[in-house]
Structure formats: C-alpha cells, structure tokens
MIVEX-290250 format. One record per residue (C-alpha): residue number from 1; residue in three letters; x, y negated, z. Coordinates in steps of 0.001 Angstrom, whole numbers. Layout:
N
@pos: NUM, code: ALA, px: X, py: Y, pz: Z
...
# end
This chain:
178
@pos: 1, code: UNK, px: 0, py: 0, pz: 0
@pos: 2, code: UNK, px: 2790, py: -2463, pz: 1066
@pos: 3, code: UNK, px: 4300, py: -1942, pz: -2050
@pos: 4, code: UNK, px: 1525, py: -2176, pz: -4449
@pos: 5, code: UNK, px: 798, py: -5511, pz: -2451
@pos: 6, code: UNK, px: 4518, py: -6622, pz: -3278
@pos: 7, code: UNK, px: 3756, py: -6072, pz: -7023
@pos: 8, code: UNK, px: 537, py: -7912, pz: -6698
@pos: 9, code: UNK, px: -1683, py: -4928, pz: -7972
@pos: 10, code: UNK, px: -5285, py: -5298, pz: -6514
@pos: 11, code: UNK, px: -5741, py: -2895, pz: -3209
@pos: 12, code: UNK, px: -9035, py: -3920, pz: -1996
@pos: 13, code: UNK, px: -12403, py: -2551, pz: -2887
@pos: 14, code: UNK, px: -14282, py: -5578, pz: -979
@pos: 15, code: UNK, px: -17784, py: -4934, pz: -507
@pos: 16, code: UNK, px: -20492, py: -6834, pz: 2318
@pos: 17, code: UNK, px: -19699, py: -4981, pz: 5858
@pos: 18, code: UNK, px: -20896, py: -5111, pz: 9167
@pos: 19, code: UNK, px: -17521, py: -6048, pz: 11210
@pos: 20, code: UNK, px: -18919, py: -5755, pz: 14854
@pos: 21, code: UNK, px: -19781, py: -2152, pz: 14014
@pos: 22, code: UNK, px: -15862, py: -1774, pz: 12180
@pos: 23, code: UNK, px: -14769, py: -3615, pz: 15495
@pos: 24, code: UNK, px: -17140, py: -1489, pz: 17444
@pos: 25, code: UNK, px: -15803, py: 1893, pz: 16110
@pos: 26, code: UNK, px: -12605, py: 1477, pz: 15939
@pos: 27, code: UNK, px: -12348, py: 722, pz: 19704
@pos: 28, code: UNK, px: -14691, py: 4324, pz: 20198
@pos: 29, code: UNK, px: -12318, py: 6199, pz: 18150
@pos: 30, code: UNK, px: -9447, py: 5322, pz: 20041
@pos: 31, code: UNK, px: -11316, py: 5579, pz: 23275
@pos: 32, code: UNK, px: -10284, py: 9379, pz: 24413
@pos: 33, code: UNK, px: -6948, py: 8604, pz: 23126
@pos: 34, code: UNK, px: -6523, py: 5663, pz: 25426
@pos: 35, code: UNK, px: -8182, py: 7584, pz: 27819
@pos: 36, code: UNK, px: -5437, py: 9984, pz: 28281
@pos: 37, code: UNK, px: -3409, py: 7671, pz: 29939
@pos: 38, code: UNK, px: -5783, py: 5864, pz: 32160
@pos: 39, code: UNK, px: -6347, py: 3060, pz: 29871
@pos: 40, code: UNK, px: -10121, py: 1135, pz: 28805
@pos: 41, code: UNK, px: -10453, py: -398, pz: 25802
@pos: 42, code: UNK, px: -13338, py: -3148, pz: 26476
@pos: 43, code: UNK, px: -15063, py: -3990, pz: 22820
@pos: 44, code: UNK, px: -16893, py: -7141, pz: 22025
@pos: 45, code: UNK, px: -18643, py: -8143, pz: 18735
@pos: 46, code: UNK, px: -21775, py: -9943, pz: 19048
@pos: 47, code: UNK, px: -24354, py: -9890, pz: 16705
@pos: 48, code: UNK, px: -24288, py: -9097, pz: 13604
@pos: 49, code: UNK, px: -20566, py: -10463, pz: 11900
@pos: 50, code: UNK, px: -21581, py: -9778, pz: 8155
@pos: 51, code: UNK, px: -18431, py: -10650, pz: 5621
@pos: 52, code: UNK, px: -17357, py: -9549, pz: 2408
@pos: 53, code: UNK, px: -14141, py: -7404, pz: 2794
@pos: 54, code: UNK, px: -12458, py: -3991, pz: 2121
@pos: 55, code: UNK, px: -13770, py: -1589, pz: 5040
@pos: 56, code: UNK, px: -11172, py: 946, pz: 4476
@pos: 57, code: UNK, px: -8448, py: -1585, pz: 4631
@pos: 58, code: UNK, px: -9644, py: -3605, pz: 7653
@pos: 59, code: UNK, px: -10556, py: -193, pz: 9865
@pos: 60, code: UNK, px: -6444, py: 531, pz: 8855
@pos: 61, code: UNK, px: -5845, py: -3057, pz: 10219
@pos: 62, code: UNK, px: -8086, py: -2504, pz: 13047
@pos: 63, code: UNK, px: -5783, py: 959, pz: 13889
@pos: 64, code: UNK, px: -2726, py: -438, pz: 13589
@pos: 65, code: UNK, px: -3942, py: -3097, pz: 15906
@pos: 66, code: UNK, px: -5515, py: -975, pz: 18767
@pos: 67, code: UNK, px: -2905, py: 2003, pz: 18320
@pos: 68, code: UNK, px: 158, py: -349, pz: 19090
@pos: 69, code: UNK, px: -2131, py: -2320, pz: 21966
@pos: 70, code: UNK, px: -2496, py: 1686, pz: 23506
@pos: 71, code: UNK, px: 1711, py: 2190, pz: 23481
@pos: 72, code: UNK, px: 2438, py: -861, pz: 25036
@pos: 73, code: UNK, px: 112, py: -900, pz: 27751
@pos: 74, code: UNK, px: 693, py: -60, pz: 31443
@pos: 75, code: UNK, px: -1273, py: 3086, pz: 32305
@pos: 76, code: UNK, px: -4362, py: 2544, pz: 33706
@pos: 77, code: UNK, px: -4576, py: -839, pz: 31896
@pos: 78, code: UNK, px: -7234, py: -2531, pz: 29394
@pos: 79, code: UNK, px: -6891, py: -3377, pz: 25460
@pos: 80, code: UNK, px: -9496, py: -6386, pz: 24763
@pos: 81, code: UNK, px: -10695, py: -5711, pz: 20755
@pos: 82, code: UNK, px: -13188, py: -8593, pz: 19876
@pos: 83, code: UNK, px: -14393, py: -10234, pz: 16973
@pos: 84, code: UNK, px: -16044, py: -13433, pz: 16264
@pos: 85, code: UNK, px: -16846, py: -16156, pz: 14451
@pos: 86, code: UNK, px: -15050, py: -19413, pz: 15087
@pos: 87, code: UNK, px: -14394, py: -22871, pz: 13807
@pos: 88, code: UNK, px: -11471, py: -23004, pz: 11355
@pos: 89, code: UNK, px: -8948, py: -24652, pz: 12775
@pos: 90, code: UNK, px: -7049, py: -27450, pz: 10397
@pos: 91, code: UNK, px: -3341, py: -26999, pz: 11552
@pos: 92, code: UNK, px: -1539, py: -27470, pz: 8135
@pos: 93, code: UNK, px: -521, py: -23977, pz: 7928
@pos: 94, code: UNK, px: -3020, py: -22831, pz: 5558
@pos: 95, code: UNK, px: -5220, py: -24209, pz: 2467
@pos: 96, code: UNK, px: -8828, py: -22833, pz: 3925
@pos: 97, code: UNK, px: -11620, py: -23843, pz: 2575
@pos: 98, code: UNK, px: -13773, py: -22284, pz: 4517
@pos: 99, code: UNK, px: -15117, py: -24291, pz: 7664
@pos: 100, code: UNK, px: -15559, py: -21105, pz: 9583
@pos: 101, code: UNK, px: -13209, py: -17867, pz: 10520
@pos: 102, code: UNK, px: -13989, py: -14571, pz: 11326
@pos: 103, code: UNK, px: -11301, py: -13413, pz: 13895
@pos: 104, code: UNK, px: -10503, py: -9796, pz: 15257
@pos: 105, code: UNK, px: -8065, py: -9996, pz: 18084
@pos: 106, code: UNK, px: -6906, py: -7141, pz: 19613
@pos: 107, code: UNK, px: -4830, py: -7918, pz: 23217
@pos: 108, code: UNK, px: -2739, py: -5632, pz: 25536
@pos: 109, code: UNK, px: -1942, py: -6233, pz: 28924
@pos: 110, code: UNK, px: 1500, py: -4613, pz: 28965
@pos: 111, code: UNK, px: 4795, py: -6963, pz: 28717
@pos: 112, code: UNK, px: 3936, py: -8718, pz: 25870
@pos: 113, code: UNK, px: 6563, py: -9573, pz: 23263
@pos: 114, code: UNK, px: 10012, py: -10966, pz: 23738
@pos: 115, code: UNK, px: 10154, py: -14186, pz: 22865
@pos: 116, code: UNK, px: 13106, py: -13591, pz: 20225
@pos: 117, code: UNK, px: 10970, py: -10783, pz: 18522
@pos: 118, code: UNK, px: 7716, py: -13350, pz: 17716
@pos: 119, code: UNK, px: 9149, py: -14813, pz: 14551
@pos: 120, code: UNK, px: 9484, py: -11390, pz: 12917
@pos: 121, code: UNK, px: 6860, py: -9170, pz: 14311
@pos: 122, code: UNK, px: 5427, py: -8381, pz: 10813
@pos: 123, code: UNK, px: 8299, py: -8073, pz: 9383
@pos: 124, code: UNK, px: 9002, py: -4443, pz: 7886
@pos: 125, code: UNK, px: 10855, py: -1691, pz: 9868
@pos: 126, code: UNK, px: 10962, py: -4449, pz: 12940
@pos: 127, code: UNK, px: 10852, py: -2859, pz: 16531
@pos: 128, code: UNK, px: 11066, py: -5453, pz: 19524
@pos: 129, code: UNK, px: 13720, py: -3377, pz: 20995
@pos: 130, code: UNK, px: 15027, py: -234, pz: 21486
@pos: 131, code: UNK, px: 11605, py: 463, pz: 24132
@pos: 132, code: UNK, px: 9835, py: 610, pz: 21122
@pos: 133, code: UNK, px: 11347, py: 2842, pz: 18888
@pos: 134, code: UNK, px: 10263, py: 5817, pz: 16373
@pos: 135, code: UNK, px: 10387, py: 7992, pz: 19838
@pos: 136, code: UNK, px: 7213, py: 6484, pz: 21025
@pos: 137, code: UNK, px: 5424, py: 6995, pz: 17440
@pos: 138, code: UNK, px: 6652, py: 3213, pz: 15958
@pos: 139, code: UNK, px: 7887, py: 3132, pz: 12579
@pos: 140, code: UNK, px: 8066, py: -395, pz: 12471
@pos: 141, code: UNK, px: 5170, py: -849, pz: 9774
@pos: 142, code: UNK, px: 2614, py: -1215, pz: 11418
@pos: 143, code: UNK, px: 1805, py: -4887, pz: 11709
@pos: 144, code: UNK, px: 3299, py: -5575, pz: 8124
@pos: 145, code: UNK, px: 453, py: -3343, pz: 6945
@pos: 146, code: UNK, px: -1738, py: -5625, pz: 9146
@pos: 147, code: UNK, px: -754, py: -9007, pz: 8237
@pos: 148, code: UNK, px: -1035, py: -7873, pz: 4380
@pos: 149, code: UNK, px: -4319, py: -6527, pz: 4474
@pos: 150, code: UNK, px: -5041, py: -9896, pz: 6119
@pos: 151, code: UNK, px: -3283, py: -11897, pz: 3156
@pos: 152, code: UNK, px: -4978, py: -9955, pz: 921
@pos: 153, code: UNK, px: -8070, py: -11089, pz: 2354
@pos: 154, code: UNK, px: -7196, py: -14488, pz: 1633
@pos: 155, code: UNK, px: -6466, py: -14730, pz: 6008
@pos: 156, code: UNK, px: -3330, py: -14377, pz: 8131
@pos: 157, code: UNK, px: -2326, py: -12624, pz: 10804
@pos: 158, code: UNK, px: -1005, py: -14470, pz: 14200
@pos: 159, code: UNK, px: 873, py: -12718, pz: 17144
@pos: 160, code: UNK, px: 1758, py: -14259, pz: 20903
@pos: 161, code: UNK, px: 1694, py: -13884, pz: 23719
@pos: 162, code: UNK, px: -1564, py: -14677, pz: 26347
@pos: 163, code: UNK, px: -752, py: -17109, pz: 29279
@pos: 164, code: UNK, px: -2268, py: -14286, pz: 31297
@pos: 165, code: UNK, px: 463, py: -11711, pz: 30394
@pos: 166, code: UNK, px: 200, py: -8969, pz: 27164
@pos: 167, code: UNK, px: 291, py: -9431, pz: 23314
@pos: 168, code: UNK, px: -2211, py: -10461, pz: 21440
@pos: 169, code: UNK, px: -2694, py: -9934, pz: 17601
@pos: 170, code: UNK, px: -5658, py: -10955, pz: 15500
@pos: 171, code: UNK, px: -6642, py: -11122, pz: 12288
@pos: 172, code: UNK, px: -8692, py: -14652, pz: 10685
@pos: 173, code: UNK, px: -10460, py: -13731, pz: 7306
@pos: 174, code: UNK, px: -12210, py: -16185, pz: 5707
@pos: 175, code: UNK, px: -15954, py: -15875, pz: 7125
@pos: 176, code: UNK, px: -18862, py: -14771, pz: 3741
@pos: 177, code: UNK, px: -22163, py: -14845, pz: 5750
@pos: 178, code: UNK, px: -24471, py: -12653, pz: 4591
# end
C-alpha cells in the first residue's frame, strides 16, 4: 500500500460509511486482546458520523492506531478511541476547505513519546527506541500506513503527547455529511 501511495496509484475505494460504528468496532475487536493484559479500551462516537471514505483503509488506520495504543500501555490501563466532528482549525498547515473535521483519536496512557521521537513518528521503519522494537510486534510501519491513508483522504495525521500523560494519535479527514 505504502508503495503504491509513493507512485501515486489510486488505493481507496471511498464509498459513504458510518464512522462511529468503524470507530465502534474497531475498539470491540481489540477488546479481548486488550483484555489480556488488564487493559479497557473506552469507545466514544456519538451519533451518527456519516463521511465519504475507504472503510477498508480507515478500519487498517483505526488498527494500527488501537494495536500500538495496547503495546504501550501500562497493564491494567485505558486506550481512549473517539471520533467526532469538530471545527477546522485554520493553523496554516493545511489548504482545507472544509469548515468542519472529522477526527478519530486514539490515546494511551502509557509513557507517551520521547520528545526527540515526535518529529518522525510516521516516518518508515521508525521505533522510539530500542523499548519498542520488532520484539514487542513493531515493525516500524505502522503509523506511516496511518498518516497515508489519512493523506490519501485528503487529512493528516497528528501525534503528541496529552498534558495528562500517554500518546495520542488521531486522524482529521475532511468531514462529507451525509
């Protein structure tokens, strides 16, 4: 996919989807997973978030998201996967023309990530350190799948760290109400 993406060949097959029931089942599909280790993933969609999009693509977004959330958080902890609709913000970094965003974050509440390791988090093959390595399941593409699914979407994806403590990585599409 990453590669067909570098050569600019089409990998979407967009069609009108229900995200809070994407967001919604993704979070119960990696529920007895998370489970095994103590951990609660607490979902939150409300309503009905209808958007055009490729629902293959974003649950693979959504799986990268919640998977890595699961590795890097304490046992016994909580991963926060919500998705909503919010005001686009205007902070130069993007040409949206949209006035509204749909956003899927998906937040830990394990270390979060080192400050160093923000710039390049979806880069390819990057690992924060040697913590997170192949031995725990990384192969370091993960969230470069994520943030080009979200390009290809016509969105971004945005990483840091909550004032609270844990990573947090969303997704902001451009929102197609239904």
């Amino acid at each position: 996919m990453l590669a067909r993406a570098d050569d600019g060949i089409a990998f979407l097959t967009p069609a009108r989807i229900d995200v809070s029931g994407q967001v919604l089942s993704a979070a119960q599909g990696f529920a007895a997973h998370a489970r095994t280790r103590g951990i609660t993933i607490d979902a939150r969609a409300p309503g009905e978030l209808t958007t055009v999009a490729d629902p293959g693509r974003l649950r693979q977004a959504l799986g990268s998201m919640i998977d890595n959330a699961i590795r890097h958080s304490p046992d016994g902890g909580v991963v926060n996967v919500t998705g909503e609709v919010r005001k686009a913000a205007d902070d130069g970094r993007s040409n949206r023309r949209a006035n509204e965003v749909l956003v899927i974050e998906v937040r830990d509440h394990g270390p979060g990530f080192p400050g160093e390791f923000l710039p390049y988090v979806f880069e390819r093959f990057r690992r924060a350190g040697p913590a997170r390595d192949r031995a725990d399941g990384g192969t370091g593409l993960g969230l470069a799948i994520v943030a080009s699914i979200a390009r290809a979407h016509g969105g971004e994806a945005i990483t840091d760290n909550s004032p609270d403590g844990g990573a947090r990585v969303r997704i902001e599409l451009p929102f197609i109400p239904g």
